[in-house]
C-alpha positions in Angstrom: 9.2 37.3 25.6 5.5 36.3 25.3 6.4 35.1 21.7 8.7 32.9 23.3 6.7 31.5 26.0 4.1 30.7 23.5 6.3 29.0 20.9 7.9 26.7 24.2 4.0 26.1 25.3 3.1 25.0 21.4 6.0 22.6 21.0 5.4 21.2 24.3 1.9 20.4 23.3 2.8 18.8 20.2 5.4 16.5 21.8 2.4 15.7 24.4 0.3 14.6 21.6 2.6 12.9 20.1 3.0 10.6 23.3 -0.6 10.9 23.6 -1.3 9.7 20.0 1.3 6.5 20.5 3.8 8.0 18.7 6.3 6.0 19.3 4.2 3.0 18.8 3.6 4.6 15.5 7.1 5.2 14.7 8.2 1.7 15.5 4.9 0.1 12.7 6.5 2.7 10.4 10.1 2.5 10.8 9.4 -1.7 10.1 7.8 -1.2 7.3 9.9 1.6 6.1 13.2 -0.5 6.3 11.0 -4.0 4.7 10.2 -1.5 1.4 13.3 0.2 1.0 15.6 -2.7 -0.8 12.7 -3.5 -3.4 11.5 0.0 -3.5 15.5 0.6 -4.7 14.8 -2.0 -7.3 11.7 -0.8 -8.5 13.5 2.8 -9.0 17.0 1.7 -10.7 14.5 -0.2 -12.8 12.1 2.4 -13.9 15.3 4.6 -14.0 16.8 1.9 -17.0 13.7 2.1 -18.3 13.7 5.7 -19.6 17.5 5.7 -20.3 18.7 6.9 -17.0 20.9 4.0 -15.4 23.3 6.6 -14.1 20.4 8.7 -12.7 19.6 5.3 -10.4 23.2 5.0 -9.3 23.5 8.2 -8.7 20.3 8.3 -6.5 21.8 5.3 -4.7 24.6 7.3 -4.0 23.2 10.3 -2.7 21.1 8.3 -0.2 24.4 6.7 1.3 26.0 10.1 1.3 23.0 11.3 3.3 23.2 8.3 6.2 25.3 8.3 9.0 28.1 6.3 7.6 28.0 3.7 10.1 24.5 3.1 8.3 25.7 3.4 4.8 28.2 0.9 5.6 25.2 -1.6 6.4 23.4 -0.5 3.8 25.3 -0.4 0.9 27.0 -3.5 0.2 23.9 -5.8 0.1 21.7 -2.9 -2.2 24.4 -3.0 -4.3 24.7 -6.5 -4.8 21.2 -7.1 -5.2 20.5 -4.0 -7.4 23.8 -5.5 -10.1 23.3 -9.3 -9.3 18.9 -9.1 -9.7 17.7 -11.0 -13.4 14.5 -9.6 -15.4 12.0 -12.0 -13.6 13.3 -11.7 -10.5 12.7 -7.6 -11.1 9.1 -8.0 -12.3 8.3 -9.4 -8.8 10.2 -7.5 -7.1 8.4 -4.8 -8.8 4.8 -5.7 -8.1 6.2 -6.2 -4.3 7.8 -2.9 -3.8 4.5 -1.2 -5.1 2.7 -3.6 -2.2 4.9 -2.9 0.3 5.8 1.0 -0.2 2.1 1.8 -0.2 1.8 -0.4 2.9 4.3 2.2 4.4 2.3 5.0 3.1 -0.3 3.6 4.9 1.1 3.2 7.8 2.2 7.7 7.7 -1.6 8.0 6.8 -2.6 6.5 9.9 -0.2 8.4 12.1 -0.9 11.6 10.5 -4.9 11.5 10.7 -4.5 10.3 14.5 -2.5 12.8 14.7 -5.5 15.0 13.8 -7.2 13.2 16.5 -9.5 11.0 14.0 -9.0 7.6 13.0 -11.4 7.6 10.1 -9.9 5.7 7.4 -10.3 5.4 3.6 -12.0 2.8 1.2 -9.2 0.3 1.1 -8.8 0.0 -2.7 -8.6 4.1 -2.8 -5.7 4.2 -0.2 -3.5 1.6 -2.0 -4.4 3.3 -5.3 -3.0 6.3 -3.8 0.0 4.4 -2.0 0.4 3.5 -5.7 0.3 6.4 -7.4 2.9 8.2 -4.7 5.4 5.1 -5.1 5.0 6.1 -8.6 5.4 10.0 -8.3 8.5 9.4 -5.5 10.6 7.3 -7.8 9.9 9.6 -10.9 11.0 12.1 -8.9 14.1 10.9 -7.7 15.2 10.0 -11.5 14.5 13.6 -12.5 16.1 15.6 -9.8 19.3 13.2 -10.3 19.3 13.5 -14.1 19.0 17.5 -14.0 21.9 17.2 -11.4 23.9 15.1 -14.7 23.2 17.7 -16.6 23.4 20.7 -14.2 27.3 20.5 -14.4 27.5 20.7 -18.0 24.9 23.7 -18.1 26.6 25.6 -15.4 29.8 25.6 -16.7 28.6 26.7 -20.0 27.1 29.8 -18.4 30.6 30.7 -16.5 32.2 30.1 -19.9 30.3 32.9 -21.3 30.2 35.0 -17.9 32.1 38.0 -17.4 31.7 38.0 -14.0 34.8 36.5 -11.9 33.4 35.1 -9.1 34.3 31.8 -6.8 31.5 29.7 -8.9 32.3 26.6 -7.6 30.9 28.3 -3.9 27.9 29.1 -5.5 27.6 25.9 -7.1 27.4 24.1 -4.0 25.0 27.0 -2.6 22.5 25.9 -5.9 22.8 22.1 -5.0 22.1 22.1 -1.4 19.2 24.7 -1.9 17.6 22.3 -4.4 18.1 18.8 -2.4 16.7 20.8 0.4 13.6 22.0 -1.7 13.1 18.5 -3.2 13.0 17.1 0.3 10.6 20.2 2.1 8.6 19.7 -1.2 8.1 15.5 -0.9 7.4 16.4 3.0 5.0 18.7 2.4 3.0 17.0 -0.3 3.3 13.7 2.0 1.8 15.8 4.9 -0.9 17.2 2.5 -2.3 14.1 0.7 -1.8 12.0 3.6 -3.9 14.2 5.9 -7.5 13.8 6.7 -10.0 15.2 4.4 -12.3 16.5 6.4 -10.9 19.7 8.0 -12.7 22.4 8.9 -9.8 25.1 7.9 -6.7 24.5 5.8 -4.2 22.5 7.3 -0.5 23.5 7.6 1.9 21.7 6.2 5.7 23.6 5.7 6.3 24.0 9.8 6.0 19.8 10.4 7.9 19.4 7.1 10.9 22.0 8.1 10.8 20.4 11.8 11.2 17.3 10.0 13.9 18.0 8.3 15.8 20.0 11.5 15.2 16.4 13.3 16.2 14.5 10.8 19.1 16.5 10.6 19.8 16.2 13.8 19.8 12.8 13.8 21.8 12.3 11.3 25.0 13.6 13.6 23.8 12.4 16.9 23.4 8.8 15.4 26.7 8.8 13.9 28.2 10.4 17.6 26.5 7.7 19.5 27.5 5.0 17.4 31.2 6.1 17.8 31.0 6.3 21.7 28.3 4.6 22.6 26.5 1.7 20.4 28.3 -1.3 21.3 25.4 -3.0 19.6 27.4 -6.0 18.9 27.9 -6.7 22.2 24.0 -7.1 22.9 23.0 -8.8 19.1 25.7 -10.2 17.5 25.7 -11.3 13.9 22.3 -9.2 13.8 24.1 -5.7 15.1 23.9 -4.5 11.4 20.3 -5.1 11.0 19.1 -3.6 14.5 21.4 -0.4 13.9 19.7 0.4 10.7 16.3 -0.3 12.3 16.9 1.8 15.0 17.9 4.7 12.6 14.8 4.0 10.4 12.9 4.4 13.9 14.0 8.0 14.9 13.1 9.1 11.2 9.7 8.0 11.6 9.8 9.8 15.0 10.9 12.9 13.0 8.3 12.2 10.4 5.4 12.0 13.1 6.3 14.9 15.2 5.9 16.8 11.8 2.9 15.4 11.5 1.9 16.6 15.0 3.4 20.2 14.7 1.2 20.8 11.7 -2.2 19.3 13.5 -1.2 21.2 16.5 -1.0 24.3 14.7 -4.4 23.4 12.6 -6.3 23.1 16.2 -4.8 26.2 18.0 -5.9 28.1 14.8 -9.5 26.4 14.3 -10.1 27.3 18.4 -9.0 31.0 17.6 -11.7 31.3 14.7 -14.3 29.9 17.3 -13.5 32.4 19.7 -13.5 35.0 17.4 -17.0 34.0 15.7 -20.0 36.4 16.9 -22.6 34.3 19.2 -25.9 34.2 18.2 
């Protein structure tokens, strides 16, 4: 019972943070600036992915992404990616290239920011170090992607080469799916967890947590992947309000409550880092 009292008392101070840091001020500059990287950011990728010989990997990514919206989103979404991902020339790619680089680690940025006032500090990094490192993690994200989709090209192939050779009779294509969600759901705790670690401040007096934010994350973000989707069907008569612009304001608006996952995360794991660093000040001997 105390357990449980003290878990409620702990997410209720995060979420008071959270208003308390402007989160949702936060999650409004990110979700912009999430949704502005996100077409040439796809660019960037499917090119990087022809690059090394992996077209279908690219695709494929593309794919999975829509798969993982609410489809009311993927239905925004998709046609205009796909036209600009089959329809872009060279030149036009090159450009788009050098701006998805600028843009993407504008949007890392902008998660640095709420992350380290999140840890109540609003120190802030030499500007050429923070967009070498927004660099370097556009870099590592797409690279990334293209491997976990080429091992999932391959993984078929593999995996029915060991049941060819198994003499175990089992429902494989049950354990199949088992394997795939278990790895997209370690690729995304893992990219959450090294966002919330390299993105934090520096300076901590302890080791900061990062795998409770990142699974919270991830139980919001699952969350508001169906909830969208229900209020959309029964609810967001968005044309009604925007018109022509419906399209644009209901992926924005889904981009927004990611960010607000993303944050709260972000303030779960500082909220955990300051109960613990109070504890070890308690417990400290007094001179």
């Amino acid at each position: 019972m105390k357990k449980s009292v003290g878990f409620l008392k702990f997410l209720i101070t995060a979420v008071a943070n959270f208003t308390k840091h402007d989160g949702m001020v936060m999650a409004g500059h990110l979700a912009f600036l999430g949704m502005l990287a996100l077409f040439p950011f796809i660019i960037f990728l499917v090119s990087l992915a022809g690059t090394f010989g992996q077209s279908e990997a690219g695709i494929g990514a593309l794919t999975n992404m829509f798969d993982a919206m609410p489809p009311d989103v993927a239905v925004i979404l998709r046609a205009p990616i796909e036209q600009m991902v089959t329809t872009t020339n060279k030149g036009i790619m090159t450009f788009s290239i050098i701006g998805a680089i600028w843009v993407s680690s504008s949007a890392i940025d902008a998660a640095r920011l709420a992350i380290v006032r999140a840890y109540s500090t609003v120190t802030r990094r030499p500007y050429l170090r923070r967009r070498a490192e927004g660099f370097l993690l556009v870099i590592l994200s797409a690279s990334s992607i293209i491997l976990g989709m080429a091992a999932l090209v391959f993984g078929p192939v593999i995996w029915k080469t060991i049941i060819k050779f198994s003499p175990i009779d089992a429902d494989w294509n049950f354990l199949w799916n088992i394997i795939r969600l278990s790895v997209s759901f370690s690729l995304i705790f893992g990219a959450l967890c090294l966002a919330y670690f390299v993105l934090r401040p520096r300076k901590l007096e302890l080791a900061g947590p990062v795998a409770p934010g990142a699974i919270a994350a991830i139980i919001l973000w699952m969350i508001v992947g169906n909830g969208f989707s229900l209020y959309l069907k029964y609810f967001g008569n968005y044309d009604v309000t925007y018109g022509s612009l419906a399209g644009g304001i209901i992926a924005l608006v889904f981009f927004y409550f990611i960010s607000v996952g993303f944050i709260i995360g972000a303030e779960i794991n500082a909220t955990l880092y300051h109960h613990r660093l109070n504890k070890n000040e308690k417990n400290e001997p007094s001179d």
